[in-house]
C-alpha positions in Angstrom: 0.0 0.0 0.0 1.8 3.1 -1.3 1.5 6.0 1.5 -0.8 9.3 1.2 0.6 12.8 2.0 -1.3 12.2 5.6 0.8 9.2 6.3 4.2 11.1 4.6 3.5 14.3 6.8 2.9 12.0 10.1 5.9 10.6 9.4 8.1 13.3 8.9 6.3 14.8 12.4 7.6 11.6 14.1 10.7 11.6 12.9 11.6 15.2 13.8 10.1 14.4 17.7 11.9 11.2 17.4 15.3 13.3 16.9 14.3 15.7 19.2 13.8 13.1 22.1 17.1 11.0 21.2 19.0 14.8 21.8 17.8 16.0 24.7 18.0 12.0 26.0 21.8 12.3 25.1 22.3 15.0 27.4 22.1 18.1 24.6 20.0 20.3 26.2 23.3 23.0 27.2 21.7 26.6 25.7 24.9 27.9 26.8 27.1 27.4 23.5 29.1 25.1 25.1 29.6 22.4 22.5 28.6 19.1 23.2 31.6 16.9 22.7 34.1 19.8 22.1 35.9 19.5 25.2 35.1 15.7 26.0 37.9 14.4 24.9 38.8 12.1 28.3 37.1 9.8 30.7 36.9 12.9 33.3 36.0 15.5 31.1 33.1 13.1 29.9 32.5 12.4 33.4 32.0 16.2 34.4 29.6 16.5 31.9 27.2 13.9 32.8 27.4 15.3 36.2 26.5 18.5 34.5 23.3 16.9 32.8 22.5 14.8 36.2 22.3 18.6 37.9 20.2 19.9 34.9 17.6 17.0 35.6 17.9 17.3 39.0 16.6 21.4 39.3 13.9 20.7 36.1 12.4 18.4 39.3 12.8 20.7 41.5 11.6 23.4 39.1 8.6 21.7 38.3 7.7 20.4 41.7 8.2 24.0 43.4 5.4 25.1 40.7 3.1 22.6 41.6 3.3 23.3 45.0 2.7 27.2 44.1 -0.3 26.1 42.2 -1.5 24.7 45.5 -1.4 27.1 48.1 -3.7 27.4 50.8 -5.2 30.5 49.7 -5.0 29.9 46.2 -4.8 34.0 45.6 -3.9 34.1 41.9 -1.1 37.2 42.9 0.6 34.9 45.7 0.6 31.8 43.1 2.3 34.4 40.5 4.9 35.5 42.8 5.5 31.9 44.2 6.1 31.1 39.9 8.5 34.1 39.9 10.7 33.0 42.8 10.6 29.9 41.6 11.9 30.6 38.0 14.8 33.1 39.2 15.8 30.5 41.2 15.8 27.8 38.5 18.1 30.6 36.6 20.5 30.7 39.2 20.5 26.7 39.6 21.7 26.3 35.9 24.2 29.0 36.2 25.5 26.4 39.1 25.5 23.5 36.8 27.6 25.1 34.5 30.2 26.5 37.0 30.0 23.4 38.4 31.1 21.6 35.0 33.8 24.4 34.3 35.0 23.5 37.8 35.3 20.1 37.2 37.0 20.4 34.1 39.2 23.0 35.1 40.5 20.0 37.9 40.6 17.5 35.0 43.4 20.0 33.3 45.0 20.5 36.8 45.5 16.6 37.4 46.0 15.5 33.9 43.4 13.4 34.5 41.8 10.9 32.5 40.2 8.3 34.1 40.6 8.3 38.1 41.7 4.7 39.7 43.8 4.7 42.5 44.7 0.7 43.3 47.0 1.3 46.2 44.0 0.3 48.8 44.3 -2.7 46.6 48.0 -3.4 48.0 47.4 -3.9 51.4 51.5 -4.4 51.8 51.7 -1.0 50.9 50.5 -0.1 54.3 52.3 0.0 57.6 50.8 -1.8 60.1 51.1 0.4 62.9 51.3 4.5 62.4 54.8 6.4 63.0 56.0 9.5 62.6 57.3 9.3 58.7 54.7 12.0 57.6 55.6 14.9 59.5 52.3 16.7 58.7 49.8 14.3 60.1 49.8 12.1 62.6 47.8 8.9 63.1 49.2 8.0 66.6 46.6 7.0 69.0 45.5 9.8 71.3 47.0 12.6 69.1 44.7 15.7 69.2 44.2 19.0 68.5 42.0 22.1 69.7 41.4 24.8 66.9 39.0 27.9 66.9 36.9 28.8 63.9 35.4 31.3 62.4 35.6 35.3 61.7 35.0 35.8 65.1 36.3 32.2 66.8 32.7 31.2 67.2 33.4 27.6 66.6 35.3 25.0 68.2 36.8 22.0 67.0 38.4 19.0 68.5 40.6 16.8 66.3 41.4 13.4 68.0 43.1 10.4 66.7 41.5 7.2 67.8 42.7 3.1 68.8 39.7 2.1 66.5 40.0 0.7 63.1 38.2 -0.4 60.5 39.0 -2.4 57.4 38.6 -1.0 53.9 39.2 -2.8 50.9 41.6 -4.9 53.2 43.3 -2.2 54.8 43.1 -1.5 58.4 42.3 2.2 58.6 42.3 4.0 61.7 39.3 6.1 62.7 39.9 10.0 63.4 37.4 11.8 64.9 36.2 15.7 63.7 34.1 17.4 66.3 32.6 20.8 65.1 31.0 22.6 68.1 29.5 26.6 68.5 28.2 27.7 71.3 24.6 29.2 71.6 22.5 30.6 74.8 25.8 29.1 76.6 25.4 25.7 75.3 27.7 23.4 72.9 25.6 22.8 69.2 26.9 20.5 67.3 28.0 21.5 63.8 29.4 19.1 62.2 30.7 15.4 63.8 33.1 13.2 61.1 34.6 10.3 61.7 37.4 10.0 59.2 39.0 6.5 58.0 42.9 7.3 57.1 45.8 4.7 56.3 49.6 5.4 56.4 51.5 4.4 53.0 55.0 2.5 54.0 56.6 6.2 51.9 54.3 8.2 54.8 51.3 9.2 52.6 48.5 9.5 54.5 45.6 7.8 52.3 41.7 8.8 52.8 39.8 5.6 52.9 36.2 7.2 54.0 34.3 9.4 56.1 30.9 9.3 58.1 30.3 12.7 58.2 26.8 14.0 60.3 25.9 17.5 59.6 23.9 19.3 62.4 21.1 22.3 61.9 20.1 23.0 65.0 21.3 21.3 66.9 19.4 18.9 65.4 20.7 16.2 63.0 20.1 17.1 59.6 22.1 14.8 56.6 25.1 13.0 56.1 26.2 14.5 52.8 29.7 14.1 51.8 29.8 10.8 53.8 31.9 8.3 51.5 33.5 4.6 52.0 36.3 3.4 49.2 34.7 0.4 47.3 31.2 1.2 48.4 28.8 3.0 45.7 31.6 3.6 43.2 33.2 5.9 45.6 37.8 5.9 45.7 40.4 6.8 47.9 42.6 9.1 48.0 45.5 10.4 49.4 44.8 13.3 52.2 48.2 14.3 52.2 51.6 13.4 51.0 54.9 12.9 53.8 56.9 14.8 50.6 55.0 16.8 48.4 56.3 19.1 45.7 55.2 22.5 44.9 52.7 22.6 42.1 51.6 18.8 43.0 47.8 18.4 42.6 45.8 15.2 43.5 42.2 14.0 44.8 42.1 13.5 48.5 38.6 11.9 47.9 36.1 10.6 45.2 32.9 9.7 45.0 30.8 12.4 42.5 28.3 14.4 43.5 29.7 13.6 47.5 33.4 14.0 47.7 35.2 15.3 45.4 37.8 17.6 46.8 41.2 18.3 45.5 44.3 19.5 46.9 47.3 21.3 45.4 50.3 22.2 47.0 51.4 26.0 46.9 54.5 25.6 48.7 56.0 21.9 49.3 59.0 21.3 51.2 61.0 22.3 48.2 60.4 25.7 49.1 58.2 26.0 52.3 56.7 29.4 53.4 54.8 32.0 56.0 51.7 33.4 56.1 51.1 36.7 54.5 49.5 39.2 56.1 46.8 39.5 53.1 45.7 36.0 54.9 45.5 38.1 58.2 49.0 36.6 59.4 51.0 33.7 61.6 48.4 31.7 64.0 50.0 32.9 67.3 50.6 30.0 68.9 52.1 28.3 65.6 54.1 30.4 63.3 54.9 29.1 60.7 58.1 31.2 60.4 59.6 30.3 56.8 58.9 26.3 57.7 55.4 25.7 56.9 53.7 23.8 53.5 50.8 25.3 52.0 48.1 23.7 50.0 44.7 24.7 48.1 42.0 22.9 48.4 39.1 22.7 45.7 35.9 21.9 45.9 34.1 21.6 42.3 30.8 20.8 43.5 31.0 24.6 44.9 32.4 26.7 42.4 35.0 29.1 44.3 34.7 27.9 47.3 38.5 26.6 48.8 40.8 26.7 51.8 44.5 27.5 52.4 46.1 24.9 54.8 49.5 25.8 56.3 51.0 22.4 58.1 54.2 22.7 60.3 56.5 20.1 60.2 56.4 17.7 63.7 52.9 19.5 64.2 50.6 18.9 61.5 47.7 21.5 60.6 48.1 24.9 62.3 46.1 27.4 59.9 43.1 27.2 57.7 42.2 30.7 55.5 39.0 30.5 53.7 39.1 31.6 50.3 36.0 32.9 47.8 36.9 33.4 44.5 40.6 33.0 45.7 40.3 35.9 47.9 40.2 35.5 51.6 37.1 35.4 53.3 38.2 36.8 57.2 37.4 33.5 58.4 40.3 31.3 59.8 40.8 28.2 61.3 43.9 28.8 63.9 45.2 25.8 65.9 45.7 26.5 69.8 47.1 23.5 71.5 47.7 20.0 70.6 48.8 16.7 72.7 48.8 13.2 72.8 45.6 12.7 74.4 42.2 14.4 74.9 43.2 15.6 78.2 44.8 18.5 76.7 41.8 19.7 76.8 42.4 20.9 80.4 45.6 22.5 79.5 46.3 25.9 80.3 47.5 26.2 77.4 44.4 25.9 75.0 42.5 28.6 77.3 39.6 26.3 77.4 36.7 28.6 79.5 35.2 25.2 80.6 37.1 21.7 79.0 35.2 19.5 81.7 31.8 20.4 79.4 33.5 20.2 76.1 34.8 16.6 77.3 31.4 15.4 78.1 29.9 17.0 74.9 32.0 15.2 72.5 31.7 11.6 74.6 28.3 12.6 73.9 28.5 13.1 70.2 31.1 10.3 69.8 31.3 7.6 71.7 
């Protein structure tokens, strides 16, 4: 049966919504002239644009379920619903402005690491792990009881406790040992938790401290609110990385974590021990209590998933992390992390020296959150 102009016209309709549905399915539905495919030429460049389409689906959701919800408010005034559609589409606006910085982010670490596709194996060598900690990376330290007090902040509003404990847990077959991240501010005179992590690290036999996972519980509140950013090696597709090397180089770049859309940050080093360095006063200066003076490394760290959002770290040698400058755009913020006192258990928390007001309470708070 020879086909009527009906049947050619349906046809052709078909095959144009057909073509339509197989482009936007493949992820070509970027408005923003940047050309599908251009810049794709490696397994991470690929990767950080299917993260970019996986964030464009994700706010059309959103999009479309905030308007629905506008369309259903209580009073169902047609003004309110209008405005409720307005918010609602400048915020869409701004959300794909964030995919694609998010993407340009990701890319730009792709060209920073060389990267093609990202597979660490050494978890899967578990001789190339000591067995018990030492002292072979001079900037961190996985000895039991090891802690640290820092304050936070732009006005030292937070407090956080950094203690190394006895407790293990095996990763991919290597015993890593649990640290454990206490963020604490205090509100009407009481300790809130911010933020509680317990971190997995393992010490490589050359003193690279390798990131096996994290558990991390963020806090609104007070209350208990997510675990984003929490991450095991082996689980879900997620990777190790390497925290932080015992040598590093300036200019050396790698992943300290990996699992998208979760952990992803990066670190570079600004000032290995090949040339190590102060802090400048345009980063508001030395931490008191632990100058660097002229000995320090200095990293960057990256966070893709938040376009210009990073961190200055200064480490001492024989100390480990002393200063933390937040950065926005590269500029710093005002807000600092400064190290006050460390020791080799958590009863330096009743040293004089760390100028806790009342250590007793900030004992029981973090038994509390940590057991």
């Amino acid at each position: 049966m020879s086909a009527t102009p009906r049947n050619h016209l349906c046809m052709a309709v078909a095959t144009v919504l057909l073509a339509t549905a197989t482009w936007a399915t493949a992820g070509n539905d970027d408005d923003d002239g940047h050309n599908f495919g251009y810049r794709h030429s490696t397994v991470c460049e690929k990767s950080a644009n299917k993260m970019f389409r996986s964030c464009r689906f994700e706010i059309n959701e959103e999009y479309f379920a905030t308007i629905a919800k506008c369309l259903n408010q209580v009073d169902s005034d047609e003004p309110s619903q209008k405005k409720c559609q307005k918010i609602a589409r400048e915020t869409y606006q701004e959300e794909r402005k964030g995919c694609r910085d998010q993407r340009e982010a990701r890319e730009d670490i792709c060209e920073l690491l060389g990267e093609d596709r990202y597979g660490p194996e050494d978890l899967l060598d578990t001789g190339n792990f000591v067995a018990e900690p030492d002292d072979s990376n001079p900037y961190f330290s996985l000895r039991p009881g090891h802690t640290y007090v820092a304050v936070a902040g732009e006005n030292f509003e937070e407090t956080i406790v950094v203690t190394v404990t006895d407790q293990v847990r095996e990763v991919l077959g290597v015993n890593c040992r649990k640290v454990v991240d206490v963020v604490l501010i205090e509100e009407g005179g009481d300790l809130v938790p911010v933020e509680v992590t317990d971190d997995y690290y393992a010490q490589a036999l050359n003193g690279d401290v390798h990131y096996c996972g994290e558990v991390a519980r963020n806090f609104e509140d007070g209350v208990l609110n997510n675990l984003d950013g929490s991450f095991e090696a082996g689980r879900g597709l997620a990777k190790s990385g390497i925290l932080i090397k015992a040598q590093p180089a300036s200019g050396d770049a790698h992943r300290q974590e990996y699992l998208l859309g979760e952990a992803e940050d990066v670190i570079q080093y600004v000032a290995g021990v090949d040339n190590p360095t102060s802090v400048g006063q345009g980063e508001g200066g030395e931490n008191p209590d632990f100058p660097c003076a002229g000995a320090c490394v200095k990293t960057e760290e990256f966070i893709p998933p938040e376009p210009g959002v990073g961190e200055f770290k200064y480490f001492l040698p024989g100390t480990g992390f002393v200063l933390g400058v937040a950065l926005e755009d590269g500029i710093p913020t005002g807000e600092r992390d400064e190290v006050i006192c460390t020791g080799d258990s958590l009863a330096v928390l009743s040293d004089a020296k760390c100028g806790l007001n009342n250590p007793d309470e900030l004992l029981d708070k973090l038994c509390e959150l940590s057991p």
